[in-house]
C-alpha angles and dihedrals in degrees: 000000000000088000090055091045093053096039084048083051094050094053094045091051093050093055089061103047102089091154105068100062125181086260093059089046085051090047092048085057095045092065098076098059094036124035105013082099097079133234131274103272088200091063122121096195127112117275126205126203131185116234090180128193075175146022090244084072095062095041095055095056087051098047080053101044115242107098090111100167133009113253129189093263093052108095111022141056110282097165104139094094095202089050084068088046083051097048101052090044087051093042093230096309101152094033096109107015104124093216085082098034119104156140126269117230084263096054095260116126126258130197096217083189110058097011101252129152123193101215090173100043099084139227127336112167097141093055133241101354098197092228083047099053088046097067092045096050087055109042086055103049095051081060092036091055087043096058091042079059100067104093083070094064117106098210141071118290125222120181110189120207126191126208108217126207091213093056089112103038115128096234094076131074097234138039136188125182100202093055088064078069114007103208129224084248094059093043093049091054091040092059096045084054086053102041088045083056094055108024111168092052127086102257123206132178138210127191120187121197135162129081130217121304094023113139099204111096111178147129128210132205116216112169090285104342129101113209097193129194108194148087089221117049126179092213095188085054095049096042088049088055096044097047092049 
């Protein structure tokens, strides 16, 4: 009967989770053949680094070309807002420590500590397998070194982060008001988190809000932050705009 339960959770889960589509999936195990290898820290060209909350985040940036390298925030929920503050201050500290690692309800893995579920991670109902958890830990270091490395690189920075409508649904682990609208107030702290963490780059910030349907399309200039109102972005156009 327990079997049944789980499996009828799994399914139900899956249902709910729109976010995650068989091209992001494509683009996770990409990763791997394509973009492991790191970026050219002598560039001067504009970089652009996913913050989340979501995997659509990281996708856009690849169907436009300018995912250059993978980075730890690509391909799982991210959506406490003040977790990503957190992570960045800590430089990663709790990331890996298996007291806070642990399965969903549907087998995925969760971070307790700094509300993260690994929607593309697969399924650990049997806990932290140690083979498992290797591949994950490094997987994830290699991504977590390359994004302490930032501060190395020569060009602009841009960290995209992406508000989410599902951020308070029940099916997920977490949930994090502010993330269904991320305010002016929260992007202005979360830059000056970024640009303290690398403090000798030139630090930008986009914030993209809005969900389908909606009828608002703008774009709003703060110092070095984006505010952004709209499903489709054009990220290079609104970068080109923010660094003049």
């Amino acid at each position: 009967m327990l079997s049944y339960v789980i499996n009828f959770l799994l399914v139900v889960m899956c249902l709910f989770r729109m976010e995650i589509s068989s091209k992001e999936l494509d683009y996770e195990a990409m990763d791997e053949k394509e973009i492991e290898a790191g970026i050219d820290f002598e560039s001067t060209e504009p970089l652009f680094i996913s913050l989340g909350s979501i995997c659509r985040t990281a996708s856009s940036l690849k169907e436009q070309g300018l995912r250059k390298a993978s980075f730890p925030f690509d391909w799982y929920l991210s959506v406490d807002g003040e977790k990503m503050i957190e992570i960045i201050k800590d430089d990663f500290r709790y990331f890996f420590n298996r007291k806070y690692l642990t399965p969903f309800v549907t087998g995925v893995l969760l971070n307790t500590y700094y509300h993260f579920e690994f929607s593309h991670e697969g399924i650990w109902a049997n806990g932290l397998v140690n083979d498992q958890f290797i591949k994950f830990y490094e997987k994830y270091y290699r991504r977590i070194e390359r994004f302490r490395k930032l501060g190395q690189y020569q060009g602009k920075l841009f960290f995209v982060r992406s508000a989410w409508p599902l951020s308070t649904h029940p099916n997920y682990a977490f949930s994090d008001q502010g993330n269904l609208d991320i305010s002016l107030e929260y992007a202005e702290r979360l830059h000056t988190t970024l640009q303290s963490r690398f403090p000798k780059s030139d630090v930008y910030l986009i914030i993209q809000n809005g969900r389908a349907g909606e009828q608002d399309d703008e774009v709003v200039m703060v110092g070095k932050i984006a505010m952004v109102r709209k499903t489709l972005c054009s990220y290079q156009s609104v970068a080109s705009i923010l660094a003049e």
